[in-house]
C-alpha beads as a LAMMPS data file, in Angstrom:
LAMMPS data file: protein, C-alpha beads

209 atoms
208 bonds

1 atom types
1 bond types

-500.0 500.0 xlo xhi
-500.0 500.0 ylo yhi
-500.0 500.0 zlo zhi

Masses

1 110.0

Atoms # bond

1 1 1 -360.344 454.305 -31.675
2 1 1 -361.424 453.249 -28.139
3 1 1 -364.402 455.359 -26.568
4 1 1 -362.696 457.515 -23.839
5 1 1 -362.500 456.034 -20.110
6 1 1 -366.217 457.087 -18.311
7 1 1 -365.630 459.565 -15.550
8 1 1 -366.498 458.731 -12.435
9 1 1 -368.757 460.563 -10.555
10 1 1 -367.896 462.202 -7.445
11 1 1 -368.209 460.541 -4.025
12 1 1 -370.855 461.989 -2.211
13 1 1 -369.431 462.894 1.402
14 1 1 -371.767 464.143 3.762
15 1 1 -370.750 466.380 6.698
16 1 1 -372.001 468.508 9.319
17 1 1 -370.833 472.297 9.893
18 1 1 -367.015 472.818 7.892
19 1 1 -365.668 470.619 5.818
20 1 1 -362.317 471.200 6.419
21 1 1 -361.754 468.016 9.015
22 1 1 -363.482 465.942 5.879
23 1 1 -361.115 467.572 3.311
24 1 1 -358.058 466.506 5.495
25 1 1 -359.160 462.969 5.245
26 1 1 -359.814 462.945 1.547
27 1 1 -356.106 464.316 0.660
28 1 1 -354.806 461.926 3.758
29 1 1 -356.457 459.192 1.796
30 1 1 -354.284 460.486 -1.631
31 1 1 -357.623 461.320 -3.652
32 1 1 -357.817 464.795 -5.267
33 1 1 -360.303 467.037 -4.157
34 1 1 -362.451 467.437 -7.149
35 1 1 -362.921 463.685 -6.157
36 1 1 -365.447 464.559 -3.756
37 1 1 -368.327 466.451 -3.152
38 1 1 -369.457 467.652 -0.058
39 1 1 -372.977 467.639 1.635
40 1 1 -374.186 469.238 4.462
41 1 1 -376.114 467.361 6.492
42 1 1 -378.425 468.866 9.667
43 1 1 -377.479 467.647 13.380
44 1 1 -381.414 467.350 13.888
45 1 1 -382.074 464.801 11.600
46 1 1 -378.174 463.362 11.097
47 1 1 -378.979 460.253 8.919
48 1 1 -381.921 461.497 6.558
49 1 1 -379.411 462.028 3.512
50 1 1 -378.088 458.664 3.855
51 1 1 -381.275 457.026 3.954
52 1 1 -382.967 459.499 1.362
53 1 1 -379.665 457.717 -1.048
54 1 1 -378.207 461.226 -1.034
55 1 1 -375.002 460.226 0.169
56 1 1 -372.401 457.545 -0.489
57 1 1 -370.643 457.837 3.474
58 1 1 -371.040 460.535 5.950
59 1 1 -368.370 461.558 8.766
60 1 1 -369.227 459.844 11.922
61 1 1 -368.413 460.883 15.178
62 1 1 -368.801 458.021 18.009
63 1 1 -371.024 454.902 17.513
64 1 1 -374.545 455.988 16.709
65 1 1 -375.415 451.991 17.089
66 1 1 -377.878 452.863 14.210
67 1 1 -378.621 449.323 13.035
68 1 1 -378.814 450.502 9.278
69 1 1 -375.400 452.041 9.385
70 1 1 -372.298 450.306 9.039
71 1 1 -368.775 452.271 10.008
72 1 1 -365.009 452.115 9.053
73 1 1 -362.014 451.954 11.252
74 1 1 -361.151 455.183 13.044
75 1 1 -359.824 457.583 9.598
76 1 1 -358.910 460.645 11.582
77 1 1 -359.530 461.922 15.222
78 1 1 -361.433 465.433 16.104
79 1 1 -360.125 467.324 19.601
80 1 1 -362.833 468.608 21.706
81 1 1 -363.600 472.496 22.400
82 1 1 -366.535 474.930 23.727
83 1 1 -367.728 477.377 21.534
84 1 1 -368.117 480.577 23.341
85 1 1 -368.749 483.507 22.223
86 1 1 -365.971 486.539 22.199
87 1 1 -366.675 488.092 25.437
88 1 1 -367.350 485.244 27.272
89 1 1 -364.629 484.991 30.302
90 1 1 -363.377 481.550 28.769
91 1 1 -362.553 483.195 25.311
92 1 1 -359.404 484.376 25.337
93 1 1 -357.765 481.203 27.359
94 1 1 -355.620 478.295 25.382
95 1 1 -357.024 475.973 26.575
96 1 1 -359.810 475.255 29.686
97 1 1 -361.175 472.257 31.549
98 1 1 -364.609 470.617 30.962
99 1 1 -364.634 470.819 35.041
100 1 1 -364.964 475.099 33.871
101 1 1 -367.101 474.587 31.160
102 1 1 -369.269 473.177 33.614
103 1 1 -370.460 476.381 35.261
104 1 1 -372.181 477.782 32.033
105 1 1 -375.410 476.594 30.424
106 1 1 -375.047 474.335 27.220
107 1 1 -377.260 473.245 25.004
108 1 1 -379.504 469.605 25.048
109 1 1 -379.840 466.833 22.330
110 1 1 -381.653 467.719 19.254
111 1 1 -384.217 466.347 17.199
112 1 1 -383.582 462.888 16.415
113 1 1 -379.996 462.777 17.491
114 1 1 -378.982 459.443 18.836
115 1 1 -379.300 460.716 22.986
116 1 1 -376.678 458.079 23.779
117 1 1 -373.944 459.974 21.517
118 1 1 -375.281 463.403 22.678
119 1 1 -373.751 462.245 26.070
120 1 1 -370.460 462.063 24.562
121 1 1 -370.354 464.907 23.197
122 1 1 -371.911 467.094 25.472
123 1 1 -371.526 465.038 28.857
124 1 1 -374.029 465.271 31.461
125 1 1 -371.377 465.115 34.158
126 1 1 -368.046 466.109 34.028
127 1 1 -365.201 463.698 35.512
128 1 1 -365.483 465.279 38.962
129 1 1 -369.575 464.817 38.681
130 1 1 -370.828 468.730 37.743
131 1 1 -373.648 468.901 36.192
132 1 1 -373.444 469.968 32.665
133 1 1 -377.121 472.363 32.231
134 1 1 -378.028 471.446 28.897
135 1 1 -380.927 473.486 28.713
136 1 1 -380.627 475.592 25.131
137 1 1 -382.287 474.143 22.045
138 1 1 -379.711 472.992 19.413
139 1 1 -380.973 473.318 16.023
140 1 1 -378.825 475.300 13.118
141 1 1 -375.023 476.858 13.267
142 1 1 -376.730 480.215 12.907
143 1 1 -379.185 479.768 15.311
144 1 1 -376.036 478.247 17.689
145 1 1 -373.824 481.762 17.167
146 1 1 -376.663 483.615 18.009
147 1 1 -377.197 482.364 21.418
148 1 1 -373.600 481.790 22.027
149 1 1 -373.145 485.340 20.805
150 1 1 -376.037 487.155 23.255
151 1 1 -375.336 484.840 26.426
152 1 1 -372.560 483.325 28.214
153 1 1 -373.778 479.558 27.238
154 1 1 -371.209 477.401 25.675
155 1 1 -371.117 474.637 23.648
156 1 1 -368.990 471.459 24.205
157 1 1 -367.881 470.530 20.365
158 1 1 -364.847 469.461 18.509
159 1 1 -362.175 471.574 17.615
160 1 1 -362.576 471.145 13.776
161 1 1 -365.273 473.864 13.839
162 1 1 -363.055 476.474 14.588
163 1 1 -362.841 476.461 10.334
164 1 1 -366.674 477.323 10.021
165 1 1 -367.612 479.466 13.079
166 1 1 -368.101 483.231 12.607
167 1 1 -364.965 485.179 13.858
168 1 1 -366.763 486.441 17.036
169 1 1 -367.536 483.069 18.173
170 1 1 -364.035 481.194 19.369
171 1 1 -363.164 477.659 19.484
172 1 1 -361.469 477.021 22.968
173 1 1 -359.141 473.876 23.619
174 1 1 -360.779 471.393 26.249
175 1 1 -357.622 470.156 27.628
176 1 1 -359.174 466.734 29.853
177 1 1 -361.921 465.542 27.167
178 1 1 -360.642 463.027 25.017
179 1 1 -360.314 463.622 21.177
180 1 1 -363.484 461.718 19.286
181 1 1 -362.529 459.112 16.831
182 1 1 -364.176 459.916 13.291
183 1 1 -365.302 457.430 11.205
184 1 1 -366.795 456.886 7.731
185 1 1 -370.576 455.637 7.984
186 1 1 -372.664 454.019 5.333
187 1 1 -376.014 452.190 4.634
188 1 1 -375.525 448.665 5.600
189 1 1 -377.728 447.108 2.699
190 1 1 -376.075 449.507 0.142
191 1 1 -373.996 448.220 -2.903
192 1 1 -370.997 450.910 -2.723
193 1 1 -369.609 451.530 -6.111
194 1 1 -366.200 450.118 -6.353
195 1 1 -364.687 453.979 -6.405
196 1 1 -366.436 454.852 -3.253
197 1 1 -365.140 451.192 -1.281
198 1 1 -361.270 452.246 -2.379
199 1 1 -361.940 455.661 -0.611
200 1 1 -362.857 454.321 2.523
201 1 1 -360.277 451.370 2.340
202 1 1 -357.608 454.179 1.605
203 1 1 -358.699 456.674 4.353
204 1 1 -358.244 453.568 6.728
205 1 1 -354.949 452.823 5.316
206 1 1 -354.095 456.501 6.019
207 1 1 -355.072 456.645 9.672
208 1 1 -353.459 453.508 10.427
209 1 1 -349.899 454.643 9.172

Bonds

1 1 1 2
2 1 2 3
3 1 3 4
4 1 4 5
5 1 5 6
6 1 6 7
7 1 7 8
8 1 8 9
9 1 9 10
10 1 10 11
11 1 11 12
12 1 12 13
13 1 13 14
14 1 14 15
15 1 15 16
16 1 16 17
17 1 17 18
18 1 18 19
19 1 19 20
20 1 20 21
21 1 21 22
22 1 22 23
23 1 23 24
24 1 24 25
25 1 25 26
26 1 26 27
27 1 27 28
28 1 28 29
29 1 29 30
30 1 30 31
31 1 31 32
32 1 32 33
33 1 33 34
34 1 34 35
35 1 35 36
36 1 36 37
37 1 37 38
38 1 38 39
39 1 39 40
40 1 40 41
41 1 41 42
42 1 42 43
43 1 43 44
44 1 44 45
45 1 45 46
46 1 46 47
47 1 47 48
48 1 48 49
49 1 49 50
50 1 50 51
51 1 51 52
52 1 52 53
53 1 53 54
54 1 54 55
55 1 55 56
56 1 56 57
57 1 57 58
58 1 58 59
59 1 59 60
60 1 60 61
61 1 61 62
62 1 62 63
63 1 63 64
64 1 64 65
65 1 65 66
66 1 66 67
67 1 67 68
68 1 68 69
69 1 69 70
70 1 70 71
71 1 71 72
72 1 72 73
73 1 73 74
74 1 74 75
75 1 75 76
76 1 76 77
77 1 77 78
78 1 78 79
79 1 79 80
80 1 80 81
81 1 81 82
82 1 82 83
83 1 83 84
84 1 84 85
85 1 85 86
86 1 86 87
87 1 87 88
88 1 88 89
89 1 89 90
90 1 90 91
91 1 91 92
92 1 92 93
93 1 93 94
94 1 94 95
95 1 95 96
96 1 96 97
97 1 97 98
98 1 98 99
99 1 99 100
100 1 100 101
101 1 101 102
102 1 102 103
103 1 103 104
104 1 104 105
105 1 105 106
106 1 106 107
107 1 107 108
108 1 108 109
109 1 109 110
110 1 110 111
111 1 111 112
112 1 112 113
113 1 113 114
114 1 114 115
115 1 115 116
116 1 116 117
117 1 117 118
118 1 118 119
119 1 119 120
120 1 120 121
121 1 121 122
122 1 122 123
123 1 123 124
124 1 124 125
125 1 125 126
126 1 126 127
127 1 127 128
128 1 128 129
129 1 129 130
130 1 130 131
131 1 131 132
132 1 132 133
133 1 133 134
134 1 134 135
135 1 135 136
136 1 136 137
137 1 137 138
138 1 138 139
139 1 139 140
140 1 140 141
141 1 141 142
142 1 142 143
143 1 143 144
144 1 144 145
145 1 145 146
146 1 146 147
147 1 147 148
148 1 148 149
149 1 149 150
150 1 150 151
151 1 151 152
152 1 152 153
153 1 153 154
154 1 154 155
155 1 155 156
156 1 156 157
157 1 157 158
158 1 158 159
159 1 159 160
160 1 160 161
161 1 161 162
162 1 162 163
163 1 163 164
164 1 164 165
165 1 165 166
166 1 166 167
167 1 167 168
168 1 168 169
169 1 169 170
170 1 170 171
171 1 171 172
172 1 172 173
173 1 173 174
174 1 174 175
175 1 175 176
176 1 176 177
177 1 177 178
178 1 178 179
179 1 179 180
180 1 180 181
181 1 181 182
182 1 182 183
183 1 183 184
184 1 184 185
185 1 185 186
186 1 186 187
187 1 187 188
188 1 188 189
189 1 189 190
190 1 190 191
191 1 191 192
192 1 192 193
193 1 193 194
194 1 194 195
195 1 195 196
196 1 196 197
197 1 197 198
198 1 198 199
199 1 199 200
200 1 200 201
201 1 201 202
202 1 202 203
203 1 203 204
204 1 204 205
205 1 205 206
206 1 206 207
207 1 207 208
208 1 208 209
């Protein structure tokens, strides 16, 4: 009687606040969700799990131009938003422009976040050259909703958050940013197991269509 077939294990995805955008990819990609599991992984310190071997591929956003970490094609895109909190004067809108984000204070580049990708996602300058003030210490989503919560500071994000925020923080539109393409990253040097290389291939396959 042949031995039965060894299960595999599941892929290690990490991810940073929800991961809803991450769970859209893995059913685009036709893998079941049991498939995966997901890891958080800390905006101050992004790439630690991946080095530490604690992840298989993480969600990328931009090109870190970490020479360590290769990336797929584009597997999904991520629309950009401020986080406000609910009485700021921006909340209730359906949308705003970065130019009217610009009059509020955001938050600056944490811990060993790559600076150059900071700038994408939270631009010094808007289009029409106003200052962003990043001047608020980014460390933890809790720590984020607090401020956001007790000020009128905003943060320029993605609109994929809007599945992990608390509900008296809201996720407003930016209408003139452009969406971020998201990418799978992983350890140049590593060996991916075979299971883990058909996941990424597929997810490509999937955004492509």
């Amino acid at each position: 009687m042949p031995s039965p077939r060894t299960a595999l294990r599941p892929i290690r995805l990490g991810v940073h606040g929800s991961p809803h955008l991450a769970s859209r990819i893995v059913a685009a990609a036709g893998h079941p969700p049991e498939s995966v599991a997901y890891v958080p992984y800390e905006v101050t310190e992004p790439f630690e799990p991946l080095r530490a071997g604690r992840l298989d591929v993480m969600i990328v956003k931009y090109d870190p131009l970490e020479p360590d970490v290769a990336m797929s094609a584009p597997v999904a895109h991520d629309g950009r938003a401020v986080l406000v909190g609910a009485h700021h004067p921006l909340a209730g809108r359906a949308s705003v422009s970065v130019e009217e984000a610009a009059a509020y204070e955001g938050f600056e580049c944490p811990g060993d976040f790559p600076p150059h990708v900071w700038n994408l996602v939270v631009p010094p300058r808007t289009p029409q050259g106003r200052p962003i003030r990043r001047v608020h210490p980014m460390t933890t989503m809790t720590a984020l909703a607090d401020r956001l919560r007790n000020s009128t500071a905003l943060h320029v994000s993605f609109q994929s958050l809007d599945a992990v925020v608390p509900p008296d923080i809201k996720v407003v539109p930016v209408h003139d940013l452009p969406p971020a393409a998201v990418t799978l990253g992983w350890l140049r040097e590593a060996e991916l197991p075979e299971h883990v290389r058909r996941f990424v291939a597929d997810a490509e396959q999937a955004a492509a269509r």
